[in-house]
C-alpha positions as CSV (number, residue, x, y, z in Angstrom):
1,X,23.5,4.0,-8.9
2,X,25.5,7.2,-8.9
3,X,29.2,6.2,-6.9
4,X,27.8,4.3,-4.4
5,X,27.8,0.7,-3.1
6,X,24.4,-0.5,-1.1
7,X,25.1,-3.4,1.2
8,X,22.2,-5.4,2.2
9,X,23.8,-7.1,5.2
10,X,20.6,-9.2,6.0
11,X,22.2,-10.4,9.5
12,X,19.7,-12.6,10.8
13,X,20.7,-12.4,14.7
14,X,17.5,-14.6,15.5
15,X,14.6,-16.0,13.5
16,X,12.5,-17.3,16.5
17,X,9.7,-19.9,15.8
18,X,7.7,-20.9,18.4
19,X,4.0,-22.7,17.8
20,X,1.6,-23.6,20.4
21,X,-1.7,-25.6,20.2
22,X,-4.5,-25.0,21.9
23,X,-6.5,-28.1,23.0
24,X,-9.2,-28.2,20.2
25,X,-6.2,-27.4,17.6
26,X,-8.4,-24.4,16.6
27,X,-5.8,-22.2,17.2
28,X,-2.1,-22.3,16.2
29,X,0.7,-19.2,16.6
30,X,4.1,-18.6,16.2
31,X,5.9,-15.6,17.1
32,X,8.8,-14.5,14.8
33,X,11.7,-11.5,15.7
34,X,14.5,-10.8,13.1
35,X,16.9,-8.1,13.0
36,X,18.7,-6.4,9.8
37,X,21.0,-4.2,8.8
38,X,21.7,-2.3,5.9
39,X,25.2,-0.1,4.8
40,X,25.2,2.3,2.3
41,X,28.9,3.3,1.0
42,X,29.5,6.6,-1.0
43,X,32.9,7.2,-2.8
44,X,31.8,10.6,-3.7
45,X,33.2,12.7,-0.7
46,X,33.2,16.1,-2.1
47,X,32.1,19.1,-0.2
48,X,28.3,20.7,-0.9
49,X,28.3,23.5,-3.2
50,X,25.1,24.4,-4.0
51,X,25.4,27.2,-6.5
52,X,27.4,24.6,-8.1
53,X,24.9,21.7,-7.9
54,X,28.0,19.9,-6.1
55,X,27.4,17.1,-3.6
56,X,28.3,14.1,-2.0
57,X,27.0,10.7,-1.6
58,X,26.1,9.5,2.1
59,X,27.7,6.5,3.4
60,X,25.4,5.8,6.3
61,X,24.8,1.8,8.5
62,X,21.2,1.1,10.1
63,X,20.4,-1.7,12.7
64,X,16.6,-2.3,12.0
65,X,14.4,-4.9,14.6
66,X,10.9,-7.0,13.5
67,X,9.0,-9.0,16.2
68,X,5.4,-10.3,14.3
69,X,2.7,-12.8,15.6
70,X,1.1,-14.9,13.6
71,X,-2.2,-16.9,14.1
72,X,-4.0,-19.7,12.3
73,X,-7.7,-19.4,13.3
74,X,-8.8,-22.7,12.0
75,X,-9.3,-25.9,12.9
76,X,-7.9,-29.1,11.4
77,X,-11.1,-30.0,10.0
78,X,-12.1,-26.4,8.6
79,X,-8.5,-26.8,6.8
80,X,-9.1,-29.9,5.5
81,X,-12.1,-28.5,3.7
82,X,-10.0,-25.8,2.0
83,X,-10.7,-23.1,4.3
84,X,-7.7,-20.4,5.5
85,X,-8.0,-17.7,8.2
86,X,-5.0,-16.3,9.3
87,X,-3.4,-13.3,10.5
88,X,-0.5,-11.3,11.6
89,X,0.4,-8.4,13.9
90,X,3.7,-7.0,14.6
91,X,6.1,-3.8,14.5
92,X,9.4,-2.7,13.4
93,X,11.8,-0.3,15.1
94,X,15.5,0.5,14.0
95,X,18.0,3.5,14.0
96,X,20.9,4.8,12.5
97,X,24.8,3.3,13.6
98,X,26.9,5.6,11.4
99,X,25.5,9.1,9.2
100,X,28.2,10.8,6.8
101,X,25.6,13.3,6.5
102,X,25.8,15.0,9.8
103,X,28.9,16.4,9.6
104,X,27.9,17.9,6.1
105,X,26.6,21.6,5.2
106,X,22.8,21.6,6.3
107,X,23.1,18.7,8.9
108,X,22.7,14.8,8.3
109,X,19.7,13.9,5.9
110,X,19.8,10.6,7.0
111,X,15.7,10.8,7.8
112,X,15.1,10.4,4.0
113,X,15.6,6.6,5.0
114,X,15.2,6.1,7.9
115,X,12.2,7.6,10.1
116,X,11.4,10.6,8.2
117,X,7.4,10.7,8.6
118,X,5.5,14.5,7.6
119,X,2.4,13.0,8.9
120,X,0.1,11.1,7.6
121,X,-1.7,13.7,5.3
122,X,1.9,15.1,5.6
123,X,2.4,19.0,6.5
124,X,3.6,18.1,9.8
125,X,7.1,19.4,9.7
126,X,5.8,22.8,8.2
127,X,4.0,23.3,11.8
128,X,6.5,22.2,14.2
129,X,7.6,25.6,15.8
130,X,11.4,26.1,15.1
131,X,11.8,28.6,17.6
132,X,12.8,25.9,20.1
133,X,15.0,24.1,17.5
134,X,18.7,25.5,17.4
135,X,19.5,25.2,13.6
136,X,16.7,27.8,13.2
137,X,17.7,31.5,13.2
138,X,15.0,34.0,13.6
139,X,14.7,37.0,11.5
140,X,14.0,40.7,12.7
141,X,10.7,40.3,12.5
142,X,10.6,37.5,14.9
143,X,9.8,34.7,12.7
144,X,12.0,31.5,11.4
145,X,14.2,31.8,8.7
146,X,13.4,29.0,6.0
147,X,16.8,27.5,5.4
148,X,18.1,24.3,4.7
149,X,20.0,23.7,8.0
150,X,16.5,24.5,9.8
151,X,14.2,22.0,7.9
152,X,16.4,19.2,8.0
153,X,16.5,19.8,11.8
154,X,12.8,20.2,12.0
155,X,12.5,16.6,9.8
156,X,14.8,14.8,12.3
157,X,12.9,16.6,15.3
158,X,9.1,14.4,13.7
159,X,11.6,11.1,13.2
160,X,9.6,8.2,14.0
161,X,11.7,5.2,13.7
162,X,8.9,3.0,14.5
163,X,5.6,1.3,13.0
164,X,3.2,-1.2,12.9
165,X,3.6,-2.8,9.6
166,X,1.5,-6.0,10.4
167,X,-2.0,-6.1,11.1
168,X,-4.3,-8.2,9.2
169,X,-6.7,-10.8,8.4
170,X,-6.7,-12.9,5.7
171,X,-9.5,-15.6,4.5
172,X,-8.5,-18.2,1.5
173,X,-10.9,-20.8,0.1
174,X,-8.6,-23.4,-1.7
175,X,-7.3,-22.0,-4.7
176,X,-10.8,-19.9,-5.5
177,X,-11.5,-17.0,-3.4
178,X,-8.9,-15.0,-1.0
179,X,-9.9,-11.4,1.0
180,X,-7.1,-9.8,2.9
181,X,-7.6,-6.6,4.8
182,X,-5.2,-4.4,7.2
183,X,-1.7,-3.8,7.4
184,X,0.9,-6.2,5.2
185,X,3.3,-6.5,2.7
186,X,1.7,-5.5,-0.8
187,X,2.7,-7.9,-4.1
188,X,0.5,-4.9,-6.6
189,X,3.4,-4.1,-9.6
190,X,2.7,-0.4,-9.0
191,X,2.4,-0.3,-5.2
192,X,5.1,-2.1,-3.1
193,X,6.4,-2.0,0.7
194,X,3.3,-2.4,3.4
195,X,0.0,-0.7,2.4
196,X,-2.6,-0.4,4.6
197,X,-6.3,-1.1,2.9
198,X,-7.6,-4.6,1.9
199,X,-8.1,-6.8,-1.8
200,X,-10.4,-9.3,-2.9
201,X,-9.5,-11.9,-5.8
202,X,-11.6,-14.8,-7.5
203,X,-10.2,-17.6,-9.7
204,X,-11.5,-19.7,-11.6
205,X,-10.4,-22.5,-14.5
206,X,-11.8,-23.3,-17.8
207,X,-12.2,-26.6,-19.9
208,X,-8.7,-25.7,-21.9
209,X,-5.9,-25.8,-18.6
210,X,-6.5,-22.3,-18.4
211,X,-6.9,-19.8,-15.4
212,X,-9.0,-16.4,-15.4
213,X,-8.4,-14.1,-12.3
214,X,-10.1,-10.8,-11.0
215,X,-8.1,-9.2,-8.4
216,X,-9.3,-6.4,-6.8
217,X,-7.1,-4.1,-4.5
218,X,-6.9,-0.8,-2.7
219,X,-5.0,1.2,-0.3
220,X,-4.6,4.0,1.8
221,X,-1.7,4.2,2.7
222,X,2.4,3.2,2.6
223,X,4.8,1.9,4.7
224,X,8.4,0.7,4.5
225,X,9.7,-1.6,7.5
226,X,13.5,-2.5,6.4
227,X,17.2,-2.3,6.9
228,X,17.1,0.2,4.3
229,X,14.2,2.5,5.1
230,X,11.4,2.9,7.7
231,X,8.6,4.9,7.2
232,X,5.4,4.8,9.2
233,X,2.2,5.0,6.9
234,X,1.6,7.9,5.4
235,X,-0.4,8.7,2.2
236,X,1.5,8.6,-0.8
237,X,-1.0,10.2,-3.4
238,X,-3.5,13.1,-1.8
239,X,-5.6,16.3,-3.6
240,X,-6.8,19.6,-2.1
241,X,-10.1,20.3,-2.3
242,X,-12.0,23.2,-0.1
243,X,-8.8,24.1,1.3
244,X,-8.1,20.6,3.0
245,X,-5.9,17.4,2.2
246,X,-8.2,14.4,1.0
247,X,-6.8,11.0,0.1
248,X,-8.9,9.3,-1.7
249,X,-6.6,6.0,-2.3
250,X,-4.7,3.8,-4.7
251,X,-7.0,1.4,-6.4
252,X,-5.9,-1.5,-8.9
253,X,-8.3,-3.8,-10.5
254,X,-6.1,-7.1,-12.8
255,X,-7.9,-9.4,-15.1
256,X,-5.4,-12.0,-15.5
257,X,-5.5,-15.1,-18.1
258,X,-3.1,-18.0,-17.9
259,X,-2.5,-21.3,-19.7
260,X,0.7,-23.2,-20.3
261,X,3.0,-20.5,-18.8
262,X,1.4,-17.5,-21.2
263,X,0.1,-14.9,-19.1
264,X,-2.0,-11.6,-20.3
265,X,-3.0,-9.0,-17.5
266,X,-4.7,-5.8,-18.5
267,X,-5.2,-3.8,-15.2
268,X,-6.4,0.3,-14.7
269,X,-4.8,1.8,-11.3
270,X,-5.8,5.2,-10.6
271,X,-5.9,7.9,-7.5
272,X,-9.0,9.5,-7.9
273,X,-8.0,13.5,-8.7
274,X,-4.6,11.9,-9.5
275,X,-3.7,9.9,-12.2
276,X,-5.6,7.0,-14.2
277,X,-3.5,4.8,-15.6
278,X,-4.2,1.6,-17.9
279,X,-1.9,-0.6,-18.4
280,X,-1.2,-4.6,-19.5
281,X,1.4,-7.3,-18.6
282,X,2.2,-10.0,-21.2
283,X,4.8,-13.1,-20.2
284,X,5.7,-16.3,-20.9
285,X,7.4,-19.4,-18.5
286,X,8.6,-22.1,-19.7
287,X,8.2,-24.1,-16.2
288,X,6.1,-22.6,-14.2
289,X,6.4,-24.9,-11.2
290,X,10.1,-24.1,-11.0
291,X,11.3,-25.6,-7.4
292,X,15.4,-24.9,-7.9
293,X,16.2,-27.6,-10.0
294,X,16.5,-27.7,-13.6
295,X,16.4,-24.8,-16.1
296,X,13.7,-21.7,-16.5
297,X,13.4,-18.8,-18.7
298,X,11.0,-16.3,-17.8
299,X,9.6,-13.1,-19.7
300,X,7.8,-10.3,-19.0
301,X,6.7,-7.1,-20.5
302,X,4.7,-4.2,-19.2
303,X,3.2,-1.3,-20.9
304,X,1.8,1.3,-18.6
305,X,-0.2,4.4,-20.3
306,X,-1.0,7.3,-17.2
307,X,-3.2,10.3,-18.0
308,X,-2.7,12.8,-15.4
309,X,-5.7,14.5,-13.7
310,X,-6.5,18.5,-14.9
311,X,-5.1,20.2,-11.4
312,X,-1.8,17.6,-11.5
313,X,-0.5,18.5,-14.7
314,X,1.2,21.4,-14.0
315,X,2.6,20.4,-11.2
316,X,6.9,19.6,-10.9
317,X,7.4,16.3,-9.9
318,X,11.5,15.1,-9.7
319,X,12.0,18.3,-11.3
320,X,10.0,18.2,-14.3
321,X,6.4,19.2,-15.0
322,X,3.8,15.9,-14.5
323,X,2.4,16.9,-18.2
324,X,-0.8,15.4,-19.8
325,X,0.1,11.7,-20.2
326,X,3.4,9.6,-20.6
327,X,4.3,5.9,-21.1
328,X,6.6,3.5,-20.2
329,X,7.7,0.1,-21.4
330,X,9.5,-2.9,-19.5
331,X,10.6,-5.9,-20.8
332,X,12.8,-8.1,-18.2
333,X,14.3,-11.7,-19.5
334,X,15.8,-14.3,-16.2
335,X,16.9,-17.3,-16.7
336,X,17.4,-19.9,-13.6
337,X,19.4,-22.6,-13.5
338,X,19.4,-24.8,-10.9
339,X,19.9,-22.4,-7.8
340,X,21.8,-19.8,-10.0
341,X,20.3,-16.9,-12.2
342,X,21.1,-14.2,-14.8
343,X,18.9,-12.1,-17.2
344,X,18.5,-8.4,-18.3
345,X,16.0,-5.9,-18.6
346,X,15.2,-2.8,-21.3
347,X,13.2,0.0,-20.3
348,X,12.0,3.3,-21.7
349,X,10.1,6.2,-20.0
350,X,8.1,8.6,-22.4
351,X,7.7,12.2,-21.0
352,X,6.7,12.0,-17.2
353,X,5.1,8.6,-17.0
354,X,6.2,8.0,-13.4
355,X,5.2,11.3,-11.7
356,X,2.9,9.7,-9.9
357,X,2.6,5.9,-10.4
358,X,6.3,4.4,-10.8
359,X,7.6,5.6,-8.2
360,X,5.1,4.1,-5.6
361,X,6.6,0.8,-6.8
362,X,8.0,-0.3,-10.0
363,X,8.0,-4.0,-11.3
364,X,11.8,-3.6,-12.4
365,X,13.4,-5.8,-10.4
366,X,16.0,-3.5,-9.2
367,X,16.6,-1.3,-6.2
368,X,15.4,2.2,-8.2
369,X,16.2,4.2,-4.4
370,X,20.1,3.9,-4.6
371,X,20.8,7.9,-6.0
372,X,22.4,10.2,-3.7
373,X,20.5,11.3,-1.5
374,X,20.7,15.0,-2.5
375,X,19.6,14.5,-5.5
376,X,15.7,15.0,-6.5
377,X,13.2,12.6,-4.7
378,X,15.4,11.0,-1.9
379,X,17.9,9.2,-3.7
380,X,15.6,8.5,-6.7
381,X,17.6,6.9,-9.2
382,X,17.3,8.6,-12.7
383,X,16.5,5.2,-14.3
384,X,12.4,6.4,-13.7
385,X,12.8,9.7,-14.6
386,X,11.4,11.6,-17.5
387,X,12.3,10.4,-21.1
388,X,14.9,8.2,-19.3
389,X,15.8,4.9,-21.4
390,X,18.0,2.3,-19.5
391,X,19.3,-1.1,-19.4
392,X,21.0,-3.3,-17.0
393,X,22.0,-7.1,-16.8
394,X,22.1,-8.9,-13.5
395,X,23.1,-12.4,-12.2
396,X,23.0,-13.9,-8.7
397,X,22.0,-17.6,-6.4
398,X,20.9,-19.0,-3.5
């Protein structure tokens, strides 16, 4: 964090439930709407001054709106059985109440969280004419002048400050077999917000209490739907080839082995022309079924080794060339009590480890978005950065 205080005011001004039957009992819904907001405060109120490297930090309050469906497909009996089929479809829209930023050098900036959206393949904003557009001076040759005032004009003139973040199917077979597919909320360590793609996991038990899981999962594309930041899906990791913009996805496959609260989970992510990344979890809970009463500690540890594709490594990314390869290491330590918690966490970049992987979600349990947002990468925090080595310590409740 770099003099700024985030305020997550989660005001729930409704939380609607509403289920109805039909006469078989085949098919159940509820509708759900919340709304949130989010304030941003910045201390820092000096004036830009870029051959200085001088700026501010935005104070800036959203007012962010959900409204989602859900179904349940299935009949009692199916249920019974330990068949699930379910689904949800919904949107998000939201806007900004107060920007510090517009009354700064260059205009307000404020679309870095909320509605900034370059297209899906992204390029949009370079061919939005900025003739029309009165932050954009032409030249003596009649073309646009390329300056700061005149792109952050064109990125507010693409805002989109809405999406459909839900829509999706899921199927579950008791605690065996699950298939999801659509628009939701991702859990993958290395790929949070909404993702838009499907995933496919089998468990299974052996004769010693212990559990072995295969989860399969892939996306194309990213979304964020929150008081903070929304983002309509775009694609967050894309190659040229013959002149044109491919995405060819975000794939994760997890082996996972638990007994007794131990848990190993190697996994490979990679973006094909990307990155390809290996990578294991280790941890260890000492009550797994922890409901809010009584006392937990939890430990985890990740080790995450990306090798960078031949045409990416050269490339800058938050300012310093993506390189061959890097590594990182994580280890976070919580302790619950009760309904209260406190812990800490160690980590340690190597070279450019999260050019292209940890910042598309990070397992670090922290808000790693809370930089200025004139800094590199949209208020990337330098905690992920290259050859960075950080700590923190954090305690909270219920």
């Amino acid at each position: 964090m770099k003099n700024s205080v985030p305020l997550k005011n989660k005001v729930f001004c409704g939380l609607y439930v509403l289920s109805l039957s039909a006469s078989m009992q085949a098919f159940d819904y509820k509708i759900e709407v919340l709304a949130e907001s989010f304030s941003k405060v910045g201390f820092n109120k000096k004036k830009i001054d870029i051959a200085r490297g001088i700026y501010p930090t935005e104070t800036f309050v959203t007012a962010v709106g959900q409204g989602n469906i859900y179904a349940d497909f299935l009949s009692k009996g199916l249920k019974d059985q330990g068949h699930v089929l379910e689904g949800k479809v919904g949107g998000t829209i939201g806007g900004v109440a107060y920007d510090s930023t517009k009354f700064n050098q260059g205009g307000s900036v404020i679309y870095n969280y909320i509605g900034y959206w370059d297209g899906y393949l992204g390029g949009k904003r370079a061919l939005l004419d900025g003739t029309s557009i009165h932050e954009c001076a032409l030249g003596s040759d009649g073309k646009v002048i390329d300056s700061i005032a005149c792109g952050n004009a064109r990125a507010n003139k693409i805002r989109r400050n809405y999406l459909m973040n839900n829509a999706f199917l899921e199927y579950r077979y008791k605690d065996i077999f699950t298939a999801k597919g659509g628009r939701y909320q991702s859990n993958a360590p290395y790929m949070s917000s909404y993702t838009q793609g499907f995933e496919i996991s089998v468990k299974i038990k052996d004769k010693n209490e212990g559990s072995h899981k295969l989860w399969w999962f892939s996306s194309w594309g990213r979304a964020f739907a929150y008081g903070e930041w929304i983002y309509d899906f775009y694609s967050p990791r894309t190659v040229i080839k013959n002149g044109h913009t491919l995405n060819y996805g975000i794939h994760l496959v997890d082996y996972t082995y638990e007994r007794k609260g131990v848990s190993v989970s190697p996994f490979f992510q990679f973006s094909p022309g990307t990155y390809y990344s290996p990578g294991v979890a280790v941890g260890y809970d000492s009550n797994p079924n922890f409901n809010g009463v009584g006392f937990r500690s939890e430990t985890k540890a990740y080790i995450l080794l990306p090798v960078h594709a031949p045409l990416k490594r050269d490339t800058y990314r938050y300012a310093v060339k993506a390189g061959t390869a890097g590594q990182s290491l994580l280890i976070r330590q919580r302790f619950d009590y009760n309904e209260f918690n406190f812990g800490g966490a160690f980590y340690k970049v190597w070279k450019n480890a999260n050019a292209y992987i940890g910042t598309t979600g990070n397992p670090l349990g922290i808000d790693f978005w809370t930089n200025s947002v004139y800094d590199i990468g949209q208020a990337l925090s330098h905690v992920v950065t290259a050859d960075a080595v950080s700590g923190w310590v954090f305690g909270g409740g219920v």
